[in-house]
Backbone as CSV, one residue per row, in Angstrom:
resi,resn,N_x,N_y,N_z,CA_x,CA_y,CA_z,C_x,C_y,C_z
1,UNK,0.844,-1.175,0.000,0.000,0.000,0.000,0.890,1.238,0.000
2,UNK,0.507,2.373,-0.894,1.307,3.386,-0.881,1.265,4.346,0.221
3,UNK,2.829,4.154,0.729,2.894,5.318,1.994,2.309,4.508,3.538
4,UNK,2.590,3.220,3.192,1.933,2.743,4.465,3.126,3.001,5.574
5,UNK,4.236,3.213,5.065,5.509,3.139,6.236,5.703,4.252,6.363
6,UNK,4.877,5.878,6.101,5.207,6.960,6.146,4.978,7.499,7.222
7,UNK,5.346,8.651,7.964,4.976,9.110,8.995,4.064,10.316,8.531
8,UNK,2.874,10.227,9.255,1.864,11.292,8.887,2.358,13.029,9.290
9,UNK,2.849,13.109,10.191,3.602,14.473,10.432,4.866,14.637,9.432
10,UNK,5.256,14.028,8.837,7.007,14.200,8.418,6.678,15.424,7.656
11,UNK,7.714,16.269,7.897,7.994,17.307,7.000,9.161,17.283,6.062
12,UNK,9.216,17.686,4.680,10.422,18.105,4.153,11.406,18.976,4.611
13,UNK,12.351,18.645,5.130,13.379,20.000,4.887,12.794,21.153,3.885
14,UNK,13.182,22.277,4.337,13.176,23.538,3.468,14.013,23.238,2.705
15,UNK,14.324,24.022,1.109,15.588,24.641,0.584,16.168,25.418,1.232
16,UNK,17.953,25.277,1.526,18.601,25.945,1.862,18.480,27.626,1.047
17,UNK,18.180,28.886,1.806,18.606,30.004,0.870,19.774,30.536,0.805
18,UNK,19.782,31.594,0.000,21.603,31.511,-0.332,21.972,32.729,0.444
19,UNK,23.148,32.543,1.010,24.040,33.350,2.553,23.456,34.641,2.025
20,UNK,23.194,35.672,3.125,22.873,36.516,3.564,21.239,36.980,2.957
21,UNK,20.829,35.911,2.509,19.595,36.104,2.324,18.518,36.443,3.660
22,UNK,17.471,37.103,3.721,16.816,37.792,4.593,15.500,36.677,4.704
23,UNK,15.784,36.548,5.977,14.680,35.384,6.809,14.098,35.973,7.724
24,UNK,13.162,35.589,8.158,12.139,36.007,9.674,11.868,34.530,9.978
25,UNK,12.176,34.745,11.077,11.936,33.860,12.433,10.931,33.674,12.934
26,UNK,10.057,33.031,12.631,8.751,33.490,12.988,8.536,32.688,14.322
27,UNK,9.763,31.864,14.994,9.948,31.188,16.496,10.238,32.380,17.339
28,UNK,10.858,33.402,16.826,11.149,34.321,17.817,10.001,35.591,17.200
29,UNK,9.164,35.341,17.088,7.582,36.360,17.073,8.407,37.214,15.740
30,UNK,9.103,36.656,14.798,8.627,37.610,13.219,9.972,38.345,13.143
31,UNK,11.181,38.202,13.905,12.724,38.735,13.742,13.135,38.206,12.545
32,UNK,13.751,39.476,11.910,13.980,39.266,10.684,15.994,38.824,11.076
33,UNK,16.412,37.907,9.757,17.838,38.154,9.477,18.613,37.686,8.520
34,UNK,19.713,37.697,8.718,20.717,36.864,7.500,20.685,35.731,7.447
35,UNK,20.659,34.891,7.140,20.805,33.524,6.621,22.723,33.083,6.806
36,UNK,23.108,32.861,7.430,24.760,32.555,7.716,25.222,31.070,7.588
37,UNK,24.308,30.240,7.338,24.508,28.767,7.701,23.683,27.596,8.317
38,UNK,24.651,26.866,8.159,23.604,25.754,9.181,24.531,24.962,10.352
39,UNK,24.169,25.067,11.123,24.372,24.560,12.330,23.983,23.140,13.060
40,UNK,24.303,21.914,12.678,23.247,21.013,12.843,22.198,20.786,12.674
41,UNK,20.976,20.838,13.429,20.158,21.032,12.732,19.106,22.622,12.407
42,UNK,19.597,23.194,12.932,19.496,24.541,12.528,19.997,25.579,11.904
43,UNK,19.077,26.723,11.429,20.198,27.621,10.479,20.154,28.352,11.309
44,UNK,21.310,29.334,10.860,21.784,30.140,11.964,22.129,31.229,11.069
45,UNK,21.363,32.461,11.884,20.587,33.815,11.401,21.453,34.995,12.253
46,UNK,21.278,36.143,11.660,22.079,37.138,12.860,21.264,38.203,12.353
47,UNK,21.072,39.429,13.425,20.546,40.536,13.117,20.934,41.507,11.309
48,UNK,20.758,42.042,10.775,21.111,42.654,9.318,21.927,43.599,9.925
49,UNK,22.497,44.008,9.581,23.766,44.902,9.690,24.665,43.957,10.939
50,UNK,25.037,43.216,10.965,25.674,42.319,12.221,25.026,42.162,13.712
51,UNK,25.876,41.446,14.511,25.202,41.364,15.369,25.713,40.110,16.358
52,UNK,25.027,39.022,17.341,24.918,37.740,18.044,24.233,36.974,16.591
53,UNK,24.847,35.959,15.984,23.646,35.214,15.745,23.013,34.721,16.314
54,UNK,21.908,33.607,15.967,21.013,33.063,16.911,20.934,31.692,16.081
55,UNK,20.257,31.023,16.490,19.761,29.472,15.943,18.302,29.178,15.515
56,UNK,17.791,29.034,14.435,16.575,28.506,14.380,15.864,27.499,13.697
57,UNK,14.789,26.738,13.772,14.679,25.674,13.487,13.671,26.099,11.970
58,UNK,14.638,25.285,10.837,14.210,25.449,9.201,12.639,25.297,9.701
59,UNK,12.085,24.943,9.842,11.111,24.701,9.765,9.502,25.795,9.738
60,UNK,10.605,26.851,11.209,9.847,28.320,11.725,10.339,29.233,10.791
61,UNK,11.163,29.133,10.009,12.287,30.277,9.120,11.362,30.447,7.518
62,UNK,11.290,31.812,7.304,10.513,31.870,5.937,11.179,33.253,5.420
63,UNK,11.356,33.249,3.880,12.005,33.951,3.451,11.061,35.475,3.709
64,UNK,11.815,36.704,3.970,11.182,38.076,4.550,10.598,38.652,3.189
65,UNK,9.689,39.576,3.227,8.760,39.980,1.788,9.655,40.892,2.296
66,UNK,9.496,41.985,0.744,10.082,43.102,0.538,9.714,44.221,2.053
67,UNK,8.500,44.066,2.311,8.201,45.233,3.222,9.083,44.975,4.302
68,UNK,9.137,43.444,4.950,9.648,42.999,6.069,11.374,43.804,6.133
69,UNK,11.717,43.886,4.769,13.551,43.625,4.371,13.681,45.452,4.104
70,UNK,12.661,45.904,3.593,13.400,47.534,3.993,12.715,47.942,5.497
71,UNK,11.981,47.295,5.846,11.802,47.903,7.954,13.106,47.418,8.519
72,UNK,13.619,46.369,7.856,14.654,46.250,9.071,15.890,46.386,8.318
73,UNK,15.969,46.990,7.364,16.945,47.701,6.928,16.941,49.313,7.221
74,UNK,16.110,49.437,7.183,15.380,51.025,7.315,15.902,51.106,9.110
75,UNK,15.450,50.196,9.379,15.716,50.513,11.369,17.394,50.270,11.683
76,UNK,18.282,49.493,10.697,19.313,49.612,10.455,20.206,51.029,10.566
77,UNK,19.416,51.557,9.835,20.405,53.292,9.228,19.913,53.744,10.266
78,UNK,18.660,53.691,10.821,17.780,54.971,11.921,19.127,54.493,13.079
79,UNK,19.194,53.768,13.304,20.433,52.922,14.657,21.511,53.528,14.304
80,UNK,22.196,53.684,13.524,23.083,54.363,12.653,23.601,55.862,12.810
81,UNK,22.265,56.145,12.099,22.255,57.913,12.065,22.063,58.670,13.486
82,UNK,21.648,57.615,14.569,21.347,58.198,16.113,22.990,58.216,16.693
83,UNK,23.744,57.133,16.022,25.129,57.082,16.679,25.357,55.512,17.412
84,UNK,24.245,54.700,17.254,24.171,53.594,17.820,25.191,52.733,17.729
85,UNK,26.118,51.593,18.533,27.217,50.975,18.012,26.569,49.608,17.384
86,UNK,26.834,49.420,16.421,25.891,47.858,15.401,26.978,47.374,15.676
């Protein structure tokens, strides 16, 4: 029978996106970031303009729409232009 040995939850892996591509986290409530790698089983993201990375699971990670990628580029320069250290 087809798929009788399957697991009803299994998910695919995501496609990997390509380094410094802009992700949101949607495990940590919608933080946007870079895409840096993978880490076992997680990719591992860091704030846009640098930062701590962090770890998150492919699964919560979705590529950021345009609006998402100039707010937090946009809040980038505002951090910036105040004198903030990034």
């Amino acid at each position: 029978m087809y798929g009788e040995n399957a697991c009803p939850n299994a998910q695919d892996p995501p496609d990997l996106p390509a380094l410094g591509a802009l992700m949101v986290d949607t495990g940590r409530g919608g933080r946007v970031g870079e895409f840096r790698g993978v880490a076992g089983p997680y990719w591992s993201l860091r704030p846009v303009g640098g930062g701590a990375e962090w770890e998150a699971e492919p699964h919560r990670v979705r590529p950021a729409l345009l609006m998402e990628q100039l707010r937090a580029r946009t809040a980038r320069l505002n951090a910036r232009s105040r004198g903030e250290v990034l």
